[in-house]
N, CA, C and O of each residue as an XYZ file, in Angstrom:
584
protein
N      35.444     72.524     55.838
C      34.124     72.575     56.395
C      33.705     71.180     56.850
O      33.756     70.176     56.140
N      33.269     71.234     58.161
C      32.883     69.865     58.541
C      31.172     69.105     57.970
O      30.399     69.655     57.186
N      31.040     68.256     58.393
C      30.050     67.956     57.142
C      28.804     67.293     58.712
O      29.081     66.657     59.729
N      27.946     67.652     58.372
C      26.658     67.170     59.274
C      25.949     66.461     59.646
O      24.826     66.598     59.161
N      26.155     65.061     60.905
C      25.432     63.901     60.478
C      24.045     64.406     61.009
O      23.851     65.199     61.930
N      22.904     63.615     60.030
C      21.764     63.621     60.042
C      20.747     62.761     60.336
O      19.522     62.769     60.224
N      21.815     61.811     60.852
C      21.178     60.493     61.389
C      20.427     60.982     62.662
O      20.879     62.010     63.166
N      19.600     60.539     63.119
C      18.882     60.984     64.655
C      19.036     59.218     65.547
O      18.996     58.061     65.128
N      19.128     59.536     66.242
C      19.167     58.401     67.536
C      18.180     58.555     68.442
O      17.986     59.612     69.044
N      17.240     57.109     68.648
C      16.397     57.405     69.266
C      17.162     56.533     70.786
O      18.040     55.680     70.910
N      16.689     56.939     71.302
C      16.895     56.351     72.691
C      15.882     55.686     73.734
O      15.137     56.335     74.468
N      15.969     54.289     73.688
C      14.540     53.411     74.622
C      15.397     52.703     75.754
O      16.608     52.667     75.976
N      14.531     52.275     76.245
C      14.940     51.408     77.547
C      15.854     50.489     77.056
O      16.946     50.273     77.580
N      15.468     49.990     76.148
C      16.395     49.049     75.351
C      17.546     48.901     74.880
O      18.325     47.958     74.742
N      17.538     50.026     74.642
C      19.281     50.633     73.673
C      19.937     50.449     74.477
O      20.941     49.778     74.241
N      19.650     51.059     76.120
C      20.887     51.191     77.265
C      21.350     49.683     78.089
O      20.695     48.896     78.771
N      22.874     49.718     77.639
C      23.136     48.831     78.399
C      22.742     48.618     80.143
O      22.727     49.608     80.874
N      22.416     47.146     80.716
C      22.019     47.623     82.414
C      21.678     46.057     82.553
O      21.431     45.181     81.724
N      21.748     46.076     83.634
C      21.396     44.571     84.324
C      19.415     44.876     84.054
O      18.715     45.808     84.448
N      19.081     43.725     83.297
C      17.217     43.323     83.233
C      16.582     43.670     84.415
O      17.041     42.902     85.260
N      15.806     44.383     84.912
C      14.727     44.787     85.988
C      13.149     43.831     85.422
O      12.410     44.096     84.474
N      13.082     42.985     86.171
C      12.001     42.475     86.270
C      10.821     43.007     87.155
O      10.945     42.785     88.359
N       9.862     43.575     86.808
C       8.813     44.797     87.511
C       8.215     44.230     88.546
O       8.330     44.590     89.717
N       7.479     43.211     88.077
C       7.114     42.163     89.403
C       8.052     41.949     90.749
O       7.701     42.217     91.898
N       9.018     41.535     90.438
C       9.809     40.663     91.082
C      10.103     42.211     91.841
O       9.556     42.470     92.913
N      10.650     42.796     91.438
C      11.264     44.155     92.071
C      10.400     44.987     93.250
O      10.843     45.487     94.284
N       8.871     44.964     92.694
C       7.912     45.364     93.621
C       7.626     44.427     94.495
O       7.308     44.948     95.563
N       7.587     42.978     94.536
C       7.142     42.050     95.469
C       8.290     42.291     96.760
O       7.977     42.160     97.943
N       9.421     42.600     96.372
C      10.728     42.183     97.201
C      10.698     43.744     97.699
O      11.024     43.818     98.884
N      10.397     44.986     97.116
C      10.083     46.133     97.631
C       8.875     46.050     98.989
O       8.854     46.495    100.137
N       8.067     45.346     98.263
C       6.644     45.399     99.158
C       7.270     44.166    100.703
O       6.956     44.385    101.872
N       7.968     43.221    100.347
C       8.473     42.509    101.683
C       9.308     43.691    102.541
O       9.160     43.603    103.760
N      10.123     44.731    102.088
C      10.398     46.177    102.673
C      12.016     45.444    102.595
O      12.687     45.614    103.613
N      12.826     44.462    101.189
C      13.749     44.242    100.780
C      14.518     44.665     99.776
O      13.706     45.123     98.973
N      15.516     44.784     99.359
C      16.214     45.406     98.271
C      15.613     45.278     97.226
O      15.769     44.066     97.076
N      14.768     45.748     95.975
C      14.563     45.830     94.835
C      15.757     44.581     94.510
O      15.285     43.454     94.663
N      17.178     44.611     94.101
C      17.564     44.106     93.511
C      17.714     42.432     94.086
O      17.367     41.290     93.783
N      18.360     43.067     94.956
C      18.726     41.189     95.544
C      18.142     40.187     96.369
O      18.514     39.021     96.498
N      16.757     41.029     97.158
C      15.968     40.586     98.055
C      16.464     40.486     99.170
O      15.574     40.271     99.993
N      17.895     40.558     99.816
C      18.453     40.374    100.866
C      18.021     41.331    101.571
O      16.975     41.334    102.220
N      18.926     42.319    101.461
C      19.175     43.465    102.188
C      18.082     44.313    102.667
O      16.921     44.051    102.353
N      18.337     45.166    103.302
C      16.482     45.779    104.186
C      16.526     46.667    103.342
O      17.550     46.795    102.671
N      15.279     47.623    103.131
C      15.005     48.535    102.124
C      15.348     49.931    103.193
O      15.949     50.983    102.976
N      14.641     49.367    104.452
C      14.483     50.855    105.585
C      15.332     50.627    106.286
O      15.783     49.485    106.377
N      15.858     51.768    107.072
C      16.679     52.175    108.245
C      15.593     52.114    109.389
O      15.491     51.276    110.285
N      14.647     53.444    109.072
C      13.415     53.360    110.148
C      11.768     53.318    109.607
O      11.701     53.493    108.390
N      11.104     53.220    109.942
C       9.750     53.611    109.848
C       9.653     53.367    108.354
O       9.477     52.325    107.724
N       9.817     54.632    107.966
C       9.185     55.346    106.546
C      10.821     56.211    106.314
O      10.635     57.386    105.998
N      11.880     55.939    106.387
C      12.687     56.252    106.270
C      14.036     55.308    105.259
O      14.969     54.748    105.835
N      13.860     55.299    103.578
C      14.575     54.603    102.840
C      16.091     54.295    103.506
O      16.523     55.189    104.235
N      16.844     53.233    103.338
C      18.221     53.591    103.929
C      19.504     53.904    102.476
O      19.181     53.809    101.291
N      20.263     54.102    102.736
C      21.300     55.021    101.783
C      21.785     53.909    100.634
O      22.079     54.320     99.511
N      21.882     52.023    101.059
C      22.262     51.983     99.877
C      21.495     50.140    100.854
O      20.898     49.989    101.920
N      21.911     49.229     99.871
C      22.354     47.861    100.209
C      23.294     47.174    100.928
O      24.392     46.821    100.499
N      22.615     46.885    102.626
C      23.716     46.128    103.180
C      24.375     44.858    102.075
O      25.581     44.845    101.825
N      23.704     44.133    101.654
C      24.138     42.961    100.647
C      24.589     43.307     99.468
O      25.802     43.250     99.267
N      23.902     43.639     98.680
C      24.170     44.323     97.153
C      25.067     45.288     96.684
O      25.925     45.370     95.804
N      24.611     45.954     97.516
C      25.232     47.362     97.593
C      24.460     48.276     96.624
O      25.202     49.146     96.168
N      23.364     48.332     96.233
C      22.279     49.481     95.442
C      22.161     50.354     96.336
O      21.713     50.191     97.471
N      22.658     51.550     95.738
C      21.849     53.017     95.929
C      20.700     53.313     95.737
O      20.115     53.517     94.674
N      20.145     53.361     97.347
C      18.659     53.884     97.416
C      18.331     55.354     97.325
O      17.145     55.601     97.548
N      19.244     56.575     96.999
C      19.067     57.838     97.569
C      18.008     58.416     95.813
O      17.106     59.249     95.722
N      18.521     57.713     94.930
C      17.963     58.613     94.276
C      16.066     58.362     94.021
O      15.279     59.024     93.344
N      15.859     57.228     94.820
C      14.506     56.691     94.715
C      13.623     57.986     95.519
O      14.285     58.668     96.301
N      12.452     58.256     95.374
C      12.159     59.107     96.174
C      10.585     58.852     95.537
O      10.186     59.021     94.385
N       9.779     58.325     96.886
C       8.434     57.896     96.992
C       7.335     59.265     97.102
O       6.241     59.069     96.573
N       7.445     59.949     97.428
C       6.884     61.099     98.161
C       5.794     60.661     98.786
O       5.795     59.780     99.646
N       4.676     61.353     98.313
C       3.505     60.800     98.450
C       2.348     60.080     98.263
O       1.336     60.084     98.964
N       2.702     59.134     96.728
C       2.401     58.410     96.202
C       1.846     57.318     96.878
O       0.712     56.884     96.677
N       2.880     56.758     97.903
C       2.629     55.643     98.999
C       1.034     55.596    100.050
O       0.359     54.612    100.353
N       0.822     57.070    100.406
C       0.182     57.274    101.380
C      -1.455     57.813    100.252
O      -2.636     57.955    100.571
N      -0.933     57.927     99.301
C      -2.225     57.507     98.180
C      -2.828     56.536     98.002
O      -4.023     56.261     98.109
N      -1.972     55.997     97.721
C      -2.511     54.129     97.417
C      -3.173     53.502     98.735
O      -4.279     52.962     98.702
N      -2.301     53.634    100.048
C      -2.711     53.109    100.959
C      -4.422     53.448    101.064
O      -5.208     52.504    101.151
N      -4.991     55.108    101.044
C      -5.249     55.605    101.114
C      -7.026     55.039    100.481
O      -8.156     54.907    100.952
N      -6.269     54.840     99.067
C      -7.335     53.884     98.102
C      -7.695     52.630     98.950
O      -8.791     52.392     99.458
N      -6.455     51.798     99.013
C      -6.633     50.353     99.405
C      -6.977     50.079    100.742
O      -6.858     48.868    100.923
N      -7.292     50.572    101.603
C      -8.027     50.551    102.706
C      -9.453     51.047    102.556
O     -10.326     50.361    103.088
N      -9.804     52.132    101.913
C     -11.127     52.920    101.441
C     -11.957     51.763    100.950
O     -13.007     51.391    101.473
N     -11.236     51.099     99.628
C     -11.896     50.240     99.006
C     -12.191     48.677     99.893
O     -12.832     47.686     99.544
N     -11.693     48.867    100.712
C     -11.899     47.111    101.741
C     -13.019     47.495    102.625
O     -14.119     46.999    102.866
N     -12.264     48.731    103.100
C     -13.307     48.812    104.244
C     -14.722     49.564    104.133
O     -15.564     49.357    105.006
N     -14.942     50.281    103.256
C     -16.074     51.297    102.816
C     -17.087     50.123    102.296
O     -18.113     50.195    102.972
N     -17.155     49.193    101.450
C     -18.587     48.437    101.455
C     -18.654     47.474    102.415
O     -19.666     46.775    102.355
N     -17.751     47.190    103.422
C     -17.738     46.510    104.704
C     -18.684     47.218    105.242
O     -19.849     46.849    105.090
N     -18.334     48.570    106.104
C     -18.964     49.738    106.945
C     -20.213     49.747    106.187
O     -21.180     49.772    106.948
N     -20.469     49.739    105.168
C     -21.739     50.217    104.377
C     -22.879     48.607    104.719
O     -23.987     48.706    105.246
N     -22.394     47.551    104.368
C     -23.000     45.954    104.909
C     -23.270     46.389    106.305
O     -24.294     47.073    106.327
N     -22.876     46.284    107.162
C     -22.773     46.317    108.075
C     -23.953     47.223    108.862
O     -24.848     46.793    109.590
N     -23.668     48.619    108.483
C     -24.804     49.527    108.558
C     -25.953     49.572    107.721
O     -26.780     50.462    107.918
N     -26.111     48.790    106.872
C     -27.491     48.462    105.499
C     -28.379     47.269    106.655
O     -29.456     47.319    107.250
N     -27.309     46.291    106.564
C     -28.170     45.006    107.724
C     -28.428     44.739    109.440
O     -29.265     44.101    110.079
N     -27.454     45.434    109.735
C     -27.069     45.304    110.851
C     -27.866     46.548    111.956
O     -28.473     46.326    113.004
N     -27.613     47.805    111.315
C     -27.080     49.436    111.968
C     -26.947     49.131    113.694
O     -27.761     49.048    114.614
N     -25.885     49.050    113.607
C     -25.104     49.243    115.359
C     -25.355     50.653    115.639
O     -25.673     51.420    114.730
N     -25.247     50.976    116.664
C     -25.135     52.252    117.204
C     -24.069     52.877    116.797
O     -23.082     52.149    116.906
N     -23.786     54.123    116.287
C     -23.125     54.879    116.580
C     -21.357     54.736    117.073
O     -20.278     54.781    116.482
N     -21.767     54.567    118.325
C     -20.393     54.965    119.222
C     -19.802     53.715    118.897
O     -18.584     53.724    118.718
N     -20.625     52.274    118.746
C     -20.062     50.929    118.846
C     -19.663     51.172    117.419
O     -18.450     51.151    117.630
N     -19.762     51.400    116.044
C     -19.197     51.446    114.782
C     -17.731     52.579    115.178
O     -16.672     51.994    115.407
N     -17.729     53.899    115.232
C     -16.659     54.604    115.584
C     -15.919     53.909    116.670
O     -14.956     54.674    116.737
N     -15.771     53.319    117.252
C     -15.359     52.550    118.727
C     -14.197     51.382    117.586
O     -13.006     51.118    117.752
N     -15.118     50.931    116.521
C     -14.629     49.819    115.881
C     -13.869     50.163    114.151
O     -12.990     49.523    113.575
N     -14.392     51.026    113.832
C     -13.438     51.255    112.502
C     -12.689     52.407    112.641
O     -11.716     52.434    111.887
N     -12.805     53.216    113.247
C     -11.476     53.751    113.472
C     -10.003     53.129    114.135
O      -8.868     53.276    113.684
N     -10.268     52.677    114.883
C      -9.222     51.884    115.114
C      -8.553     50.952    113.924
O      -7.388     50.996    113.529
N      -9.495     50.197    113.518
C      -9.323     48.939    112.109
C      -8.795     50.186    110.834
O      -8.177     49.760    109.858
N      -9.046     51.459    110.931
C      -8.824     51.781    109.564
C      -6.845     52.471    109.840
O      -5.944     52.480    109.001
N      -6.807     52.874    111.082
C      -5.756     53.568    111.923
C      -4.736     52.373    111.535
O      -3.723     52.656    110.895
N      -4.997     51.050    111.916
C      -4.067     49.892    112.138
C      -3.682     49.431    110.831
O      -2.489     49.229    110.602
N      -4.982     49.150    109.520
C      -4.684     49.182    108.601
C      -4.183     49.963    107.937
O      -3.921     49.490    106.831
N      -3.846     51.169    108.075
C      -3.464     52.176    106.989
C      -1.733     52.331    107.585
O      -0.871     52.543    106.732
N      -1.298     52.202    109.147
C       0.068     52.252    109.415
C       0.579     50.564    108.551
O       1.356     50.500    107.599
N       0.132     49.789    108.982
C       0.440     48.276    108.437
C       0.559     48.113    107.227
O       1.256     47.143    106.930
N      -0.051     48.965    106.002
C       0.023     48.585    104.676
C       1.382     50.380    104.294
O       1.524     50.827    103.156
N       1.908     50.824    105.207
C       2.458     52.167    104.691
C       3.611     51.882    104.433
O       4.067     52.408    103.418
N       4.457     51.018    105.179
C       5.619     50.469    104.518
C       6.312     49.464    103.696
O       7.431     49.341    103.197
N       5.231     48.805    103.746
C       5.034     47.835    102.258
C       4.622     48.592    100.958
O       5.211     48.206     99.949
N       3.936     49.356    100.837
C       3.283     49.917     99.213
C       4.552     50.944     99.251
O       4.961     51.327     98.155
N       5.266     51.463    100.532
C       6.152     52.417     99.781
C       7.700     51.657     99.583
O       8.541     52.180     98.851
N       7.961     50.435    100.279
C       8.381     49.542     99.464
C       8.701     49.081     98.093
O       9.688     48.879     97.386
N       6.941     48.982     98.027
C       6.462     48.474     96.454
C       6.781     49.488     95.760
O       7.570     49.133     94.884
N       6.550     50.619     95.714
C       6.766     51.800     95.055
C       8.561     52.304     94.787
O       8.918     52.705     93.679
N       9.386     52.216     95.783
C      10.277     52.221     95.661
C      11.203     51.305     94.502
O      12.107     51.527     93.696
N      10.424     50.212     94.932
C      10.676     48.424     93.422
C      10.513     49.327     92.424
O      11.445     49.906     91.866
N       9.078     49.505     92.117
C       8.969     50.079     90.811
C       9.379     51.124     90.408
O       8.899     51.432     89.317
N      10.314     52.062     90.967
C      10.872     53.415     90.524
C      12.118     52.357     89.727
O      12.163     52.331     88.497
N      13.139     51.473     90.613
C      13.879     51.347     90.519
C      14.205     50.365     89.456
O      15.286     50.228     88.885
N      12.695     49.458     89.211
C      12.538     48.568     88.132
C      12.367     49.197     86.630
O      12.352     48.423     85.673
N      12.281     50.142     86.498
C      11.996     51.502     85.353
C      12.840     52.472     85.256
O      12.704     53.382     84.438
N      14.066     52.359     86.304
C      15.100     53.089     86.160
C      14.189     54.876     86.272
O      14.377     55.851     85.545
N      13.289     54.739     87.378
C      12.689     56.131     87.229
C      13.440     56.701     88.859
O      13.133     56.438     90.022
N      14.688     57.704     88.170
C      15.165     58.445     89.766
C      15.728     59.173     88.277
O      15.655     59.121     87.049
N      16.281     59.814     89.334
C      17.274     61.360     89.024
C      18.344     61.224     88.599
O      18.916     60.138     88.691
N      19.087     62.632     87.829
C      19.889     62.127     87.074
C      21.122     61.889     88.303
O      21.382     62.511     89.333
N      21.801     60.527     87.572
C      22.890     60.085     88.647
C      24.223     60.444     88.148
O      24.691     60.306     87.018
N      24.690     60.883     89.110
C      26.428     62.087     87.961
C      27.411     61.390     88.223
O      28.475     62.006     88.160
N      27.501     59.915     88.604
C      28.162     58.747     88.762
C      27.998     57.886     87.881
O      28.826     56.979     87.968
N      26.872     57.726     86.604
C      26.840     56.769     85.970
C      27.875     57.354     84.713
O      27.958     58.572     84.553
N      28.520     56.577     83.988
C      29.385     56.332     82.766
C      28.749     57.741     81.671
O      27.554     57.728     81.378
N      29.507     58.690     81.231
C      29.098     59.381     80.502
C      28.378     59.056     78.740
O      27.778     59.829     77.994
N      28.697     57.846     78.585
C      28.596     56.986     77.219
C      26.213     56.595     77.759
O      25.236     56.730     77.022
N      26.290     56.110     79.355
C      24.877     56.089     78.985
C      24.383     57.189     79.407
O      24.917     57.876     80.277
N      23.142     57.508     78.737
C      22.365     58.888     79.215
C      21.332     58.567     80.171
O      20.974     57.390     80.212
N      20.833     59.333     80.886
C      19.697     59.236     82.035
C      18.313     58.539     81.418
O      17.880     58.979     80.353
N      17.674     57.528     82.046
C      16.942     57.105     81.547
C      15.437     57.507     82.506
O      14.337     57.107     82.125
């Protein structure tokens, strides 16, 4: 009869062997729209379109996956700049109408494409700085998915 270990194993970020992810550093070099790891290499192919791995490094970008998270934040961080701007503006000022729509739509249009591939950048850093993607059926069977 075999006999039962009863030890339990916990499993943290820590336990698993892996090259150190520094969170900062990973999102800053995400948000320049550069490799999480090495800063070289481009993050995008096109637009809003991740590319498959690291010209330099060679990191696999496929299992990162931003969804819509990116176009949230932006979403916030333009709201919050420009909404007590528009609000000053119309408290002291009140322009007409057509001359305010004439002027922040455009400013909110320009800002919100301009900050969309940087935060999903940034976002991409931080999946990859937390080891947060999917399970990868290439990594070593000894570590488990983190």
């Amino acid at each position: 009869m075999e006999t039962v270990n009863t030890t339990t194993t916990v499993w943290t970020r820590d336990a698993v062997k892996g090259e150190k992810r520094d969170l900062w550093t990973a999102m800053k070099r995400g948000f320049r729209c550069r490799c999480p790891r090495c800063g070289e290499g481009k993050l995008f192919r096109a637009f809003l379109k991740v590319g498959n791995n690291c010209s330099v490094c060679g990191l696999d970008y496929t299992p990162h996956r931003a969804d819509d998270l990116p176009a949230y934040l932006v979403i916030i961080i333009v709201g919050h700049i420009l909404v007590p701007v528009i609000l000053w503006i119309e408290t002291d000022y009140a322009p007409p109408v057509w001359l305010q729509l004439s002027i922040y739509l455009p400013v909110t249009l320009i800002a919100s494409l301009a900050l969309l591939q940087p935060v999903k950048g940034a976002v991409v850093g931080f999946q990859w700085a937390l080891r947060m993607h999917g399970f990868d059926e290439n990594a070593p069977s000894d570590v488990p998915p983190v």
